[in-house]
C-alpha angles and dihedrals in degrees: 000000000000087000090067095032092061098038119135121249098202155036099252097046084067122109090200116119104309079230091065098047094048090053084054095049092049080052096054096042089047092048088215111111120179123205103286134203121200108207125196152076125316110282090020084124099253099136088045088049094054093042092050092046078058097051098047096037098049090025110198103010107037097134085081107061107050140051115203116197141166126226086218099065111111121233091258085057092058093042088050101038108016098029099153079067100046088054094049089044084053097040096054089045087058087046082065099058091252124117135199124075123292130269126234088260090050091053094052088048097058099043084051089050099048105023095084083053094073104082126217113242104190135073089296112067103202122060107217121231110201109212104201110198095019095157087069096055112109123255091252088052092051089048101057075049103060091046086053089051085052104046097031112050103124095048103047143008129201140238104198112188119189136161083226146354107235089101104048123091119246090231092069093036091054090063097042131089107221127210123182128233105195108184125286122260130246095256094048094054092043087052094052088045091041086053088046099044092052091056099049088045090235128155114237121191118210088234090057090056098054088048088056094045096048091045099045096040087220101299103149108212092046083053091049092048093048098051089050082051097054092040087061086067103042133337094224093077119192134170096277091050091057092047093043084056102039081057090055097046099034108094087213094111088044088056094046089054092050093055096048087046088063099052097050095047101242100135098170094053092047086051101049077052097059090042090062079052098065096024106042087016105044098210121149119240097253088052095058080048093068091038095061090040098055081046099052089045092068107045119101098257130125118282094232092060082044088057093046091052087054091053096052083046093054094045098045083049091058086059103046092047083046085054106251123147113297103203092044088053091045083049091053098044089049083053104053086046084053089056091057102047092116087070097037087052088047 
């Protein structure tokens, strides 16, 4: 992934606000870094901020003195990649007398509870755990996490990084400095794919950067991941290639057809969909949630069945942020869209 490949290791390599980066670099020379929250859009460089920060901040062997995780991992990912975690999440499940293997919310909840518990052994005396996406952890979760802020402070520190802070308790960013990521301008994202471009000897029109950028609305790592895309079909990119891409990777046929689906009372069909959307799409399934509400919105149907639908969406997205199947909850709301195909087809 060119993403990875091209991701800044320092501080000084970042093209964020120069005011950020010098409050990083007065952290890192003090040695006395507080709990942080990184605060802006997808793609704003966030993640690379708070891995640089690391590097500068440990040196050489930084790897062993952070976890990052994202409270949108699913529970297989866990058991397949961290799998250390996955097994003490299940082992303290089975300590209280329940069996079965841990949810996603379960397994947030034990890495909160014991990471503070690996102690640092070098100069610096806290290991620090990056929660990506931490405006979507549930309250109970948040607040395992505040008791472990205040019990813990001279073993860990925290990177929090969310697109917002609504969702966030007052208790965690109270203790939090908080430093803001706005998106990034055009010049800056033109520089970074200018950079990549050169590297991978590719050909970019001018025509085919305005249509990332417009498609992407400057989020850097969809505009990274665009341009790779486009480099797999030919390395002389123009503006066609971009749009002929951006209509293979854009689930906006797949959405049209579940709906469809839905209407015409074919559910196995709708659900083999919405499975393309999580498999070959790899869309969560809160974020399927806001595709197929943005869809419904728009179609011609009465306000008060529109109403109804927000409701049901509300209510599945409870679930899913609780930590509750995603796919059986995706199932369910398809389903209860199912039940009311006599109004949509109206």
């Amino acid at each position: 992934m060119w993403s990875e490949k091209y991701r800044p290791l320092m501080l000084d390599n970042l093209i964020i606000e120069q005011r950020n980066i010098d409050e990083l670099k007065s952290l890192v020379k003090q040695r006395n870094v507080p709990h942080l929250m990184f605060i802006g859009p997808p793609g704003s460089g966030k993640m690379s901020t708070a891995l640089c920060f690391i590097r500068d901040l440990y040196g050489r062997t930084y790897k062993s003195y952070y976890e990052e995780i994202d409270t949108q991992d699913s529970a297989l990912f866990y058991e397949n990649f961290k799998n250390r975690w996955f097994e003490l999440a299940k082992y303290e499940k089975k300590r209280r007398g329940k069996s079965g293997s841990p949810n996603r919310v379960q397994i947030l909840q034990t890495i909160i509870r014991n990471f503070p518990k690996f102690r640092s052994f070098g100069k610096i005396g806290y290991r620090i755990l990056i929660i990506n996406n931490s405006h979507l952890l549930s309250i109970n979760t948040q607040q395992a996490l505040r008791r472990m802020m205040e019990k813990s402070t001279k073993t860990f520190r925290l990177i929090l990084l969310a697109r917002n802070m609504s969702n966030i308790i007052d208790p965690i960013q109270s203790r939090c400095v908080k430093l803001n990521f706005p998106i990034l301008e055009d010049k800056k994202v033109l520089q970074v794919l200018r950079y990549v471009g050169e590297k991978e000897k590719l050909k970019i029109s001018n025509d085919a950067f305005k249509v990332i950028l417009y498609y992407t609305e400057n989020d850097l790592t969809k505009c990274i991941n665009l341009l790779q895309t486009c480099s797999s079909f030919n390395s002389s990119i123009d503006g066609d290639l971009v749009y002929d891409v951006i209509d293979m990777i854009s689930p906006n046929k797949l959405l049209n057809q579940i709906i469809d689906g839905i209407i015409n009372q074919d559910f196995n069909v709708v659900r083999n969909k919405v499975r393309d959307l999580f498999l070959k799409f790899g869309y969560m399934g809160r974020e399927i949630l806001t595709l197929l509400y943005e869809k419904l919105l728009f179609l011609p149907i009465p306000e008060v069945l529109k109403i109804q639908i927000s409701q049901k969406i509300g209510e599945i997205d409870f679930r899913i942020v609780e930590g509750a199947n995603e796919e059986i909850q995706i199932s369910y709301f398809l389903a209860y869209l199912y039940s009311l195909h006599n109004q949509l087809k109206s």
